[in-house]
C-alpha positions as CSV (number, residue, x, y, z in Angstrom):
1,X,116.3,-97.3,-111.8
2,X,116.5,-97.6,-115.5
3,X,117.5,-93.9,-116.4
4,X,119.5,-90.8,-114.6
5,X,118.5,-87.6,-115.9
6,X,120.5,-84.6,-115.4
7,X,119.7,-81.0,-115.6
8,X,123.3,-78.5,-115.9
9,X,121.2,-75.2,-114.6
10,X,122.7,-71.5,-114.6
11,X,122.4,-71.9,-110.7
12,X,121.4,-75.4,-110.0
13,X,122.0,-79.0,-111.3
14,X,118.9,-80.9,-110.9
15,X,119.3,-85.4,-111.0
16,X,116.5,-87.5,-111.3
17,X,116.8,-91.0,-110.7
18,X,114.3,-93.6,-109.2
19,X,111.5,-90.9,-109.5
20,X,113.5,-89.0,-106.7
21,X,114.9,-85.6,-108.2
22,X,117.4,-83.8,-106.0
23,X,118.6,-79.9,-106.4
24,X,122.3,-79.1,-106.0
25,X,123.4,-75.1,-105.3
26,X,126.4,-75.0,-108.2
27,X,129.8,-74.3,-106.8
28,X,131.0,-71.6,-109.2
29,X,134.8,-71.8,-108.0
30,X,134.6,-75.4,-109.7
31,X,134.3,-76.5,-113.2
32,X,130.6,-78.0,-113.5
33,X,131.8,-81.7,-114.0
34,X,134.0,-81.6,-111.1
35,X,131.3,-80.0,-109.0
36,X,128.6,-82.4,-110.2
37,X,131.0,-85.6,-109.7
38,X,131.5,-84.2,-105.8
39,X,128.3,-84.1,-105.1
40,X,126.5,-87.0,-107.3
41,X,129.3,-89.4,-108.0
42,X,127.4,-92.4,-106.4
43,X,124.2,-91.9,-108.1
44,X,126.2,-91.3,-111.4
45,X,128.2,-94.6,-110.7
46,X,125.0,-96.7,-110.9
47,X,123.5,-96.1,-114.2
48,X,125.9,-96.8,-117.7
49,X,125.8,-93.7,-120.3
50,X,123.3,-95.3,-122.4
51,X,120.8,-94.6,-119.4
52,X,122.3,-91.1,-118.4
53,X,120.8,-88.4,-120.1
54,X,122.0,-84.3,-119.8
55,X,120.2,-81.5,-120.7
56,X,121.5,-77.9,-119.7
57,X,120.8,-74.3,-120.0
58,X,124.2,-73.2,-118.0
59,X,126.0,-71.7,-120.9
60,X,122.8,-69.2,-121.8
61,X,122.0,-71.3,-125.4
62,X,123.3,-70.5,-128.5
63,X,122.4,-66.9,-129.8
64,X,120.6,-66.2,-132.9
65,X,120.1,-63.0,-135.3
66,X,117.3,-63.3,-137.3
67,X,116.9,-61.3,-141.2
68,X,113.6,-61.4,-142.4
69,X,111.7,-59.5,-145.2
70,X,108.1,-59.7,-143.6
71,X,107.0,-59.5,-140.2
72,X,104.0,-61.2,-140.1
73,X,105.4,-64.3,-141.9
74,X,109.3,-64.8,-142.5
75,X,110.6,-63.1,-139.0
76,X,107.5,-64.4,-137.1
77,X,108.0,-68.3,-138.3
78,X,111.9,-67.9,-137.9
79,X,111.4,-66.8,-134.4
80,X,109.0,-69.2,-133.5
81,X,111.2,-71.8,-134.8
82,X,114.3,-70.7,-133.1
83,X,112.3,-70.4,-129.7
84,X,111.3,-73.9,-129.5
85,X,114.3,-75.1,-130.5
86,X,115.5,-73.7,-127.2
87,X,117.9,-70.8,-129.0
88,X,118.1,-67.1,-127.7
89,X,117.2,-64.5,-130.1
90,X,119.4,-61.5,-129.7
91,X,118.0,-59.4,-132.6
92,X,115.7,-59.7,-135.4
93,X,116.4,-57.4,-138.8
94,X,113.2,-56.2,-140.5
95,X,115.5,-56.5,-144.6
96,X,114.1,-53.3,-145.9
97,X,115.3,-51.5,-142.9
98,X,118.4,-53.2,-142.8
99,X,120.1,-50.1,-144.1
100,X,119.4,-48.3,-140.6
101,X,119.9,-50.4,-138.3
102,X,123.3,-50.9,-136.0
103,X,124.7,-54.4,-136.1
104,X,124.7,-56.1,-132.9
105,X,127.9,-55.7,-130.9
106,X,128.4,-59.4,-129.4
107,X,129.0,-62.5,-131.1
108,X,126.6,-64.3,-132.7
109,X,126.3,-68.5,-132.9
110,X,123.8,-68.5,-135.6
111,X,122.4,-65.9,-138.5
112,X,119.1,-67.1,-139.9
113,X,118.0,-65.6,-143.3
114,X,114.6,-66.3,-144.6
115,X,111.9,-64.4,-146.7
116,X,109.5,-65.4,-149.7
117,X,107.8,-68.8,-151.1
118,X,109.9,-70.4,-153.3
119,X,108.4,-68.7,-156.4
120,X,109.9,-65.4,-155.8
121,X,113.4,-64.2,-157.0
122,X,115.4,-61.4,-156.4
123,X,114.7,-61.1,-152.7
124,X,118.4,-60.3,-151.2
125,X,120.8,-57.9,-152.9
126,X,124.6,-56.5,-151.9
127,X,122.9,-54.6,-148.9
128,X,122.2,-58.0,-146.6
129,X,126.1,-58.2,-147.6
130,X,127.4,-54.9,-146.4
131,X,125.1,-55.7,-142.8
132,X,126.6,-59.3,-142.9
133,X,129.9,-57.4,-142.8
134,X,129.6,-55.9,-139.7
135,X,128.1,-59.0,-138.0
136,X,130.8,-61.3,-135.6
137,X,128.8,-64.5,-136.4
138,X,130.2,-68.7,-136.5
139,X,127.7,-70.4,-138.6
140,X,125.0,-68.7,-141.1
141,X,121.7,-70.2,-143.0
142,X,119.2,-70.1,-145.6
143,X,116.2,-71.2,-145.6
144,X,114.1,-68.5,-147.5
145,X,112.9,-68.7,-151.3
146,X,114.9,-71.4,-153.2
147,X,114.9,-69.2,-156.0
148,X,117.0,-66.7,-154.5
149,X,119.7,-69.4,-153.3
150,X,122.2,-68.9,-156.2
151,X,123.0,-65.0,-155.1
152,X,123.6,-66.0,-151.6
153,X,125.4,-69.0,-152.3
154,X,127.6,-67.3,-154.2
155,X,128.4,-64.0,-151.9
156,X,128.5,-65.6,-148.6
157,X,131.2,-68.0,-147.7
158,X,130.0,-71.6,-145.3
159,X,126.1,-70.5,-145.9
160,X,124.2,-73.4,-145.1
161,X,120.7,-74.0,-147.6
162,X,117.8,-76.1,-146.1
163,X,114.4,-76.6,-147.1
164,X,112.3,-72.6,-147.2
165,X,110.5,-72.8,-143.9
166,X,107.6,-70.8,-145.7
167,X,105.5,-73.2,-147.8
168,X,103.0,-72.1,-151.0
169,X,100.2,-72.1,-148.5
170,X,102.0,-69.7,-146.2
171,X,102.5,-72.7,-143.6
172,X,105.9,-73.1,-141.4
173,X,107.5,-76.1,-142.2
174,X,109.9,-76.2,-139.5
175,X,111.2,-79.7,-138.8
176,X,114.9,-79.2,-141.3
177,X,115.9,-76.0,-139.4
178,X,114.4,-77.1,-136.2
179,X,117.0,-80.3,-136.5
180,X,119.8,-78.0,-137.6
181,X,119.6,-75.8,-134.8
182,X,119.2,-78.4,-131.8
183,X,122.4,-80.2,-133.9
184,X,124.3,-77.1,-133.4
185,X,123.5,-76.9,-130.1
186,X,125.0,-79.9,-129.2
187,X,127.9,-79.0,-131.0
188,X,128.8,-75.7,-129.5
189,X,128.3,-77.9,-126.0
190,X,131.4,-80.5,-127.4
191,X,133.2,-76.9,-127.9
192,X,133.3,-75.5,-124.7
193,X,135.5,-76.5,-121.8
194,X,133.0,-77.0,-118.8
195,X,130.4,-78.8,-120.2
196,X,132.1,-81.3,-123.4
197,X,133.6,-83.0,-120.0
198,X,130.0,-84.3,-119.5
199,X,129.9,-86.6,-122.5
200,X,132.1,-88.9,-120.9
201,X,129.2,-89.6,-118.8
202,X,126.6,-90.2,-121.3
203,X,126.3,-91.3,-124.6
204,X,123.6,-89.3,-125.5
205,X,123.2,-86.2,-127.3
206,X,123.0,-83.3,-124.7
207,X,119.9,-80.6,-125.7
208,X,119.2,-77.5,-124.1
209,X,116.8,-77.8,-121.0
210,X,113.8,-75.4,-123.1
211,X,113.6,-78.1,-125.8
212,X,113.2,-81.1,-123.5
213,X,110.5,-79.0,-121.5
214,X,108.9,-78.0,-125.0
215,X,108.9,-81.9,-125.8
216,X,106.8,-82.5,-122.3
217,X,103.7,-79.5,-123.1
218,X,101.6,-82.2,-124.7
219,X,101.6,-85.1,-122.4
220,X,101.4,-82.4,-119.3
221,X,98.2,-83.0,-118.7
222,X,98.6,-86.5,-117.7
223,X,101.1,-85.6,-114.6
224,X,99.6,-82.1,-113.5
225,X,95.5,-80.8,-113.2
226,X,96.4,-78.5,-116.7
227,X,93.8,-77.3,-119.3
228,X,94.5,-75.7,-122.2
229,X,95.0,-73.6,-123.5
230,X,97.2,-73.1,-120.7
231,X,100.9,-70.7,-119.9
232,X,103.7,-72.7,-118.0
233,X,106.5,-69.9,-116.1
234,X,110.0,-71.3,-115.6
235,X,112.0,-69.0,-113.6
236,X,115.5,-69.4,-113.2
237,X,118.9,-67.8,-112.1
238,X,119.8,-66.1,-115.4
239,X,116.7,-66.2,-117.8
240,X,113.0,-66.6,-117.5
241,X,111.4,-68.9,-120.0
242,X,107.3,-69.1,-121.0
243,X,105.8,-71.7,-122.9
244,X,102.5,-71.3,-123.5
245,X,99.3,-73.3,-125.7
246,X,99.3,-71.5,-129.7
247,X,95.7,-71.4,-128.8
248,X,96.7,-67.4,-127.2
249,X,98.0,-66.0,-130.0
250,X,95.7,-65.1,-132.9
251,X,98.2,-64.8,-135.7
252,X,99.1,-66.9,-139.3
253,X,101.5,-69.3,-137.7
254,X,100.4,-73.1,-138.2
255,X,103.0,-75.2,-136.7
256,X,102.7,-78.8,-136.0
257,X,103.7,-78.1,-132.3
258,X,100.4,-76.8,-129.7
259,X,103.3,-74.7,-128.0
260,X,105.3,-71.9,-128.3
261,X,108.2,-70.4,-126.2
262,X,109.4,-67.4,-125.6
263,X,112.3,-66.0,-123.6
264,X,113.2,-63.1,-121.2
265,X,116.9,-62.7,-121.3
266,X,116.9,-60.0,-118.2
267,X,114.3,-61.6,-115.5
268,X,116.7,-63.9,-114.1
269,X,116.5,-64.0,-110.5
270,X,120.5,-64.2,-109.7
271,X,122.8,-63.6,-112.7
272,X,120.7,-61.1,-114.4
273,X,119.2,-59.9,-110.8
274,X,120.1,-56.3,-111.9
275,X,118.3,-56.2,-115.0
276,X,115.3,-57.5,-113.6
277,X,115.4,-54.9,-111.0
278,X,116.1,-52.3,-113.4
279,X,112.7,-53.3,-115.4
280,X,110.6,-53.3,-112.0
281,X,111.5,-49.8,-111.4
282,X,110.5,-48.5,-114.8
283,X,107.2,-50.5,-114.5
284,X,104.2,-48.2,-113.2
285,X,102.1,-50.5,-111.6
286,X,105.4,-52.0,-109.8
287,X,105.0,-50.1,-106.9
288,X,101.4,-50.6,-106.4
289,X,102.2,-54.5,-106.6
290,X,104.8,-53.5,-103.1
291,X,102.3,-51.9,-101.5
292,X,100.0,-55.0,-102.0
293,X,102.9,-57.3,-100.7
294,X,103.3,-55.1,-97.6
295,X,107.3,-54.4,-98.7
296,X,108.7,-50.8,-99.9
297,X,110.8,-50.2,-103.3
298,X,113.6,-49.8,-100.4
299,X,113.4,-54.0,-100.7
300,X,114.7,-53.8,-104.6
301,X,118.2,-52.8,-102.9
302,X,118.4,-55.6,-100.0
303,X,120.3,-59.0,-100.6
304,X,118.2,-61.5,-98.4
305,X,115.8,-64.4,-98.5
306,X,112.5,-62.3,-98.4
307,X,114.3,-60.0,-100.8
308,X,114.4,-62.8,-103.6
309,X,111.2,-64.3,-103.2
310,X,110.0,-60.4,-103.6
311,X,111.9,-60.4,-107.3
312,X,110.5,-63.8,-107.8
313,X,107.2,-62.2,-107.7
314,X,107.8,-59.3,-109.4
315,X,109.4,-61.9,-112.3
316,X,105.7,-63.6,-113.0
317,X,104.4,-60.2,-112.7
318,X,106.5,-58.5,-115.3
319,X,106.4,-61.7,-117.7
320,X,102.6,-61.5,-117.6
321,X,102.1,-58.3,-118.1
322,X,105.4,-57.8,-121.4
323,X,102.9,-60.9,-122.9
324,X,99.4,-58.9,-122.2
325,X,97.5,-56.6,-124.5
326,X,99.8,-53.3,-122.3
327,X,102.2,-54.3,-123.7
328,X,103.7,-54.2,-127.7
329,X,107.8,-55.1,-127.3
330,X,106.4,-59.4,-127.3
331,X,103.7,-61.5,-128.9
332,X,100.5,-60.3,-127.3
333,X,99.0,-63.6,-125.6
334,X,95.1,-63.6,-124.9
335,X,95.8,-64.1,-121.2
336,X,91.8,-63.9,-120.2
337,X,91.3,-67.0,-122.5
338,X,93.9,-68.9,-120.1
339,X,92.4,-71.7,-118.0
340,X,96.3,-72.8,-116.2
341,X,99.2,-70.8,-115.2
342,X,102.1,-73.7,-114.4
343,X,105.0,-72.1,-112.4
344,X,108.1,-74.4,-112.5
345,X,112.1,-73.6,-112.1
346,X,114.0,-72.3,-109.2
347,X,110.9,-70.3,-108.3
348,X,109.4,-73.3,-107.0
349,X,112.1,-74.0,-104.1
350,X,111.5,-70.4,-102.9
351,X,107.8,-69.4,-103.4
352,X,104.7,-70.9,-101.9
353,X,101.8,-71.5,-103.9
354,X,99.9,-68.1,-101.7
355,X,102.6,-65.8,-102.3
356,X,102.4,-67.1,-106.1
357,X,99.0,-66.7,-105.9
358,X,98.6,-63.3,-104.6
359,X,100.8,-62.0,-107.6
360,X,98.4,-63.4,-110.1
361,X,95.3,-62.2,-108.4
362,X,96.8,-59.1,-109.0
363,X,98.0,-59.2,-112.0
364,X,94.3,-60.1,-113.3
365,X,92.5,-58.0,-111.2
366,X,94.6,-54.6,-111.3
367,X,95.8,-54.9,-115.2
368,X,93.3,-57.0,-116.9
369,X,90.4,-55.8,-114.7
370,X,89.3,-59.4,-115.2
371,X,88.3,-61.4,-112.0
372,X,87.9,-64.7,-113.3
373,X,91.9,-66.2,-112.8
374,X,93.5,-69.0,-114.0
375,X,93.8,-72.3,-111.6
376,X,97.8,-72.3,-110.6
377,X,99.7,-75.3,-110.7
378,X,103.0,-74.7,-108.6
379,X,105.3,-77.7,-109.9
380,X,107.3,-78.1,-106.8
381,X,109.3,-81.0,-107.5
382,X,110.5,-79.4,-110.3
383,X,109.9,-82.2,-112.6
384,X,108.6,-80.9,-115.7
385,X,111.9,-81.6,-117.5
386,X,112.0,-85.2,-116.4
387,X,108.8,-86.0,-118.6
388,X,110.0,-86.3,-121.9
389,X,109.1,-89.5,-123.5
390,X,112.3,-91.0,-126.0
């Protein structure tokens, strides 16, 4: 009894207290205090807000836009950064095509500029200034070559300067942004209206559900039957989240995290149901998957039980196969080297571990031609984000 731990999901809240976690279908027609005080107020009512501790993903995470000069290092480190930190990336801007690319449309929480070790000048010049223009954006930061500070300093009004991510050995160091961003987080949470309510509940600081889960990856082991390197699939309502071991990626990124994350913004099994529908039908092997489930693409257009737990299969599908070699829009993961696939989220209340199962086989067998599979772990309690250690 010495800690309540809440999770504010896009379609659930999830409370853990006395090792007992208990799932809660959100009512949307009430604001998410007043819904979670109906149906939790006597569990809430025993622990004091030093021992209540939030986490949420129901606002979507901050956004992100992301201007790099390199690909392989300042983007690539940025994004990996941002990731973990549990922020959505709606863009990234490659600077010397900056010129030719269309400004995103919606607004953005955070723009993060970085490019160059610190002994290089001259890296920015009035062109990141005509994109920035164009750019509905609340907070901005630096944290590129030091030596090319003063220009931006000067020119862009409320940038924030930390420590260059990119160190003389072409190492991230991450942990100044990393902090920024969580901080920020937490502060665009006190901002809005349905969810600042929650602090009078805890007196805590309230991060995003990714970053908790990213926190548990290393002790994992000791709860669940994982090896690494190993790829953990959290499906929810709006999103679907990966985190998976470094140890699949073979690129220049040394970080002093094991794990990285990476998000799918339209495989969200309820709000973002059409999207994920929408990518399905433009995926060729979708329809042999069907056929192997014994269901027709006439079950993409039905609203029912078996029609969700279809989508949820068709999620782990499509997130396996946008990380695999097939695929070039994500970071390509070496998914034959994988010795655990964890499934966790809302998937785990609707799919047993044979209908997981029978995706994966597929997956492996049809698309990797590979018959050796992973050993699945379905986390059916749903307690992955319960782990973390303070």
């Amino acid at each position: 009894m010495s800690k309540l731990l809440i999770d504010i999901g896009s379609t659930y809240f999830k409370v853990s207290s006395n090792e007992k976690i208990e799932q809660y279908f959100r009512n949307f027609e009430k604001n998410i205090f007043d819904d979670l005080n109906s149906k939790c107020t006597d569990t809430i009512a025993k622990y004091s807000k030093e021992n209540t501790f939030i986490c949420s993903s129901a606002n979507g995470g901050l956004s992100t836009l992301i201007i790099g000069i390199s690909q392989s290092f300042s983007l690539k480190f940025a994004t990996n950064i941002a990731f973990n930190s549990g922020i959505n990336i709606i863009d990234t801007v490659l600077y010397s095509k900056i010129n030719d690319v269309t400004p995103p449309r919606e607004e953005i929480d955070v723009v993060i500029v970085v490019g160059g070790i610190d002994s290089n000048t001259n890296i920015f010049d009035k062109n990141l200034l005509e994109y920035l223009k164009e750019v509905n954006y609340h907070n901005i930061v630096y944290v590129g070559s030091q030596n090319s500070s003063t220009f931006l300093v000067e020119n862009i009004e409320n940038l924030k300067v930390f420590k260059n991510i990119i160190t003389n050995k072409l190492h991230v160091d991450e942990e100044e942004l990393k902090e920024y961003l969580t901080n920020l987080y937490q502060e665009d949470i006190i901002g809005k209206e349905d969810i600042k309510e929650l602090y009078s509940l805890t007196a805590n600081q309230i991060y995003s559900t990714p970053y908790i889960v990213n926190k548990t990856l290393s002790d994992l082991n000791e709860h669940f039957d994982v090896v690494d390197p190993f790829l953990l699939i959290d499906i929810g309502g709006a999103t679907t989240d990966i985190h998976y071991s470094t140890d699949l990626v073979h690129d220049n990124i040394l970080t002093t995290s094991g794990y990285d994350r990476l998000v799918f913004k339209k495989l969200g099994v309820f709000k973002s149901r059409e999207s994920l529908v929408f990518s399905a039908k433009n995926n060729e092997f979708v329809y042999e998957l069907l056929d192997h489930l014994q269901v027709n693409e006439n079950i993409l257009e039905e609203h029912s039980e078996k029609a969700t737990r279809i989508l949820m299969q068709l999620a782990v599908f499509l997130v396996l196969y946008k990380v695999s070699k097939h695929h070039e829009s994500y970071v390509e993961l070496t998914l034959e080297k994988l010795n655990s696939i964890v499934l966790t989220g809302g998937i785990t209340k609707v799919l047993s571990f044979e209908e997981s199962e029978a995706v994966i086989l597929f997956f492996y067998k049809k698309i990797l031609h590979y018959h050796n599979t992973p050993k699945i772990i379905l986390d059916s309690d749903y307690k992955i984000w319960t782990l973390r250690r303070s």
